[in-house]
C-alpha positions as CSV (number, residue, x, y, z in Angstrom):
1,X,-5.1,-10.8,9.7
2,X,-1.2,-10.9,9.3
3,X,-0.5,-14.0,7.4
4,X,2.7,-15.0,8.4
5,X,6.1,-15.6,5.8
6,X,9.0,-17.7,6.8
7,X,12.3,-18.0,4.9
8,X,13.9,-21.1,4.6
9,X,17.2,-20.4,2.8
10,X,16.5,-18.0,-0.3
11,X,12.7,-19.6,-0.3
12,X,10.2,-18.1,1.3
13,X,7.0,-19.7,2.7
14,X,3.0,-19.1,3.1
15,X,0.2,-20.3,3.4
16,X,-3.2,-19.3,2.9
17,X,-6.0,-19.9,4.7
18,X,-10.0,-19.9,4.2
19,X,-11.3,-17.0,5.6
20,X,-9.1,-14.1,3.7
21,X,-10.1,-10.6,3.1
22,X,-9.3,-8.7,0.0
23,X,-7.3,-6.2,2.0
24,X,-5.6,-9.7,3.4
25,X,-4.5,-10.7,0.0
26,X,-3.2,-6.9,-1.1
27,X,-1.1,-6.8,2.7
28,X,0.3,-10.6,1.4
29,X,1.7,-9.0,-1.7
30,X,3.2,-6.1,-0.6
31,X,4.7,-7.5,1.9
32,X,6.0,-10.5,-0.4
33,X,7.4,-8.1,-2.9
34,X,9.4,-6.1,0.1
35,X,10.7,-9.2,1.7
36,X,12.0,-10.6,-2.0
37,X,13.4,-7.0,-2.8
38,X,15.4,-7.0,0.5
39,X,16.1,-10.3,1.4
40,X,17.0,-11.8,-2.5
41,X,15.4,-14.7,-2.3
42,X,14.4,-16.8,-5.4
43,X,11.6,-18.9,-4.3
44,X,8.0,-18.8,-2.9
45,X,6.0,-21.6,-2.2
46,X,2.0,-21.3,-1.3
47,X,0.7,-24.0,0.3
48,X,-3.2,-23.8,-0.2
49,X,-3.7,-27.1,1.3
50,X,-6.1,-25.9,4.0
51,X,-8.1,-24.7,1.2
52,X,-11.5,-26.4,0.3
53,X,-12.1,-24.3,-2.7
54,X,-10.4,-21.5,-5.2
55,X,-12.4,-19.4,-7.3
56,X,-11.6,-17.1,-9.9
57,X,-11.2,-13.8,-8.1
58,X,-8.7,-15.8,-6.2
59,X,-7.0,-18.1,-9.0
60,X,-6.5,-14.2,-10.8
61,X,-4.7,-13.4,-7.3
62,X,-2.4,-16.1,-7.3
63,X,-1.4,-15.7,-10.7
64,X,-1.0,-12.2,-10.5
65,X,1.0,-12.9,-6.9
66,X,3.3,-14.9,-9.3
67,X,3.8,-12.7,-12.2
68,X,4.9,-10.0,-9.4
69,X,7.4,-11.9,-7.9
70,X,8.4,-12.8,-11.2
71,X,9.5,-9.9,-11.8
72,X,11.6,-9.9,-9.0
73,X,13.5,-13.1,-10.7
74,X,11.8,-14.9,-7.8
75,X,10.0,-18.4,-8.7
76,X,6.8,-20.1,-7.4
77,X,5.2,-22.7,-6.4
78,X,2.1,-23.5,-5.4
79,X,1.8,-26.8,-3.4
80,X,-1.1,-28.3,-1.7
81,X,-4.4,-28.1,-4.1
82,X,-6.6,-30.6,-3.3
83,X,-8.3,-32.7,-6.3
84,X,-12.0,-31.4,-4.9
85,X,-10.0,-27.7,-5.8
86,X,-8.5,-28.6,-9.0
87,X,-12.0,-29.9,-10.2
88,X,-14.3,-27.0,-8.8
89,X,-11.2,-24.3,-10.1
90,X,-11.2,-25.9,-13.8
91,X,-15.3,-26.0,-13.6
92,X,-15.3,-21.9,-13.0
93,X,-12.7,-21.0,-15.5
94,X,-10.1,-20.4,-13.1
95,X,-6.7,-21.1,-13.9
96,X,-3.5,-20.2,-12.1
97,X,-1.0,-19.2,-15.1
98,X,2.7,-19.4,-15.2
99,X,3.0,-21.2,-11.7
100,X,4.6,-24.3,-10.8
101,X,2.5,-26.8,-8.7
102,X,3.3,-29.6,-6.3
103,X,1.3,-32.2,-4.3
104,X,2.4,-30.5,-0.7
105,X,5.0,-28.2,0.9
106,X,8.2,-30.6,1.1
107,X,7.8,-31.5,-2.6
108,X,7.4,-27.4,-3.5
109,X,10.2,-26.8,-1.3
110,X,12.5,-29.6,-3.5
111,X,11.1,-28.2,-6.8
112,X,12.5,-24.9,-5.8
113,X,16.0,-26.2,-4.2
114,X,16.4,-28.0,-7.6
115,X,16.3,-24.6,-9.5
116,X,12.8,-24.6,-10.4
């Protein structure tokens, strides 16, 4: 499954939804990294707000996902976790390092356009 990306500006935008595959997740990042390379841009927000649960294989993705971009000198945000997911992702040990969060996609977007 293609998961799509959109570029608002120099942010770029994803979202990720329930029923991912690993090879989903690996296809995500590559193609993140390309865009960021090409296009310059200096933000990412993933909204996980269709989400119902995160565990720690994918909590290690997201914060791996970040640190790549990183790299790039792009910054991220992830908007959208829901309190059910911050519980259950704190109960498993998960935790999503060196990202910045928001309660949904407009205020991610903000966070960004304000240079964070």
């Amino acid at each position: 499954m293609k998961i799509p990306i959109l570029q608002r500006g120099n942010i770029l935008l994803t979202s990720l939804q329930e029923d991912l595959t690993d090879r989903d997740i690996i296809d995500l990042q590559e193609e993140l990294l390309d865009m960021i390379g090409r296009r310059g841009s200096t933000g990412l927000v993933i909204d996980v707000t269709s989400l119902i649960r995160i565990d720690s294989y994918l909590s290690r993705v997201l914060s791996e996902t970040a640190a790549m971009v990183g790299v790039l000198g792009c910054n991220v945000v992830i908007s959208g976790i829901q309190p059910a997911v911050a519980l259950t992702l704190l109960e498993v040990g998960g935790s999503i390092k060196n990202v910045k969060t928001a309660l949904n996609l407009e205020q991610g977007i903000h966070l960004l356009s304000q240079g964070g």
